[in-house]
N, C-alpha and C positions, 0 to 999 in steps of 0.2 A: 215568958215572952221577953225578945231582946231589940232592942233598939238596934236595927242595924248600919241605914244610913238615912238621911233626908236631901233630899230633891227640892233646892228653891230656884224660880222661876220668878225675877224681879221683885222680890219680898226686900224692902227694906232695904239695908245697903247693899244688900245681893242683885246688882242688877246683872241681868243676862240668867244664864242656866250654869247651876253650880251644883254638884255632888258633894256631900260632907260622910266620907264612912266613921263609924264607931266601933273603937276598937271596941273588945270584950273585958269588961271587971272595969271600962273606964268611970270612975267616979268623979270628974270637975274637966270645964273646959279652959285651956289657955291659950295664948296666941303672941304672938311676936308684934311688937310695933312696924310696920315695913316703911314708914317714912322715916324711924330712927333704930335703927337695929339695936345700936349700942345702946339704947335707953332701957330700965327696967318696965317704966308703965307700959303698961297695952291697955290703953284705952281707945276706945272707935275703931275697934278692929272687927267686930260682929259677933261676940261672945253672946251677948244678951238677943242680937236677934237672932239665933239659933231656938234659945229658948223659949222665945217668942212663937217663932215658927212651929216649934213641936205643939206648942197652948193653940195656935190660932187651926191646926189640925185637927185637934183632938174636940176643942169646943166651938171650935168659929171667931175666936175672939183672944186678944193676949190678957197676962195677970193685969193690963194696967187698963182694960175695956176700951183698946183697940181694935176696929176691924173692919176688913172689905179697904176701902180709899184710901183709909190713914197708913196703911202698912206698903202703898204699892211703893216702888220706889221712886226719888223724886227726878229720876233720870229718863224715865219714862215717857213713849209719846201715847195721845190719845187713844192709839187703837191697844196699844199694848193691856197687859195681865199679869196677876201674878198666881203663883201656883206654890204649894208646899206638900208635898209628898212624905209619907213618912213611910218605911217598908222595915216592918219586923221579920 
């Protein structure tokens, strides 16, 4: 069985509807700084809530016993939701 993309729907810093495909044999996620290109950190880019999102799929909850409220994002209004999809 392969990971093939995740669907988040206002999770975290994913606010709005976002698609992530995975490639195939990918072993580690990275990501670019977009406020500073030329920087090497990437921090607060959404690495970890990826991983989040597959944890809060799989069990309802992330590695740090997050879930439901804590994870919507903070852009969100009252009526809104969040969603994470995961499609093998």
């Amino acid at each position: 069985m392969r990971l093939e993309s995740i669907t988040l729907k206002n999770f975290c810093r994913y606010y709005g509807d976002h698609e992530v495909n995975i490639a195939p044999g990918i072993t580690f996620i990275v990501s670019r700084n977009y406020d500073n290109p030329e920087a090497w950190e990437s921090n607060a880019v959404g690495k970890t809530s990826l991983l989040h999102a597959i944890s809060y799929a799989l069990f309802g909850l992330t590695p740090n016993g997050l879930k439901g409220d804590d994870l919507i994002s903070h852009q969100c209004g009252p009526k809104e939701f969040l969603c994470v999809i995961l499609d093998f």
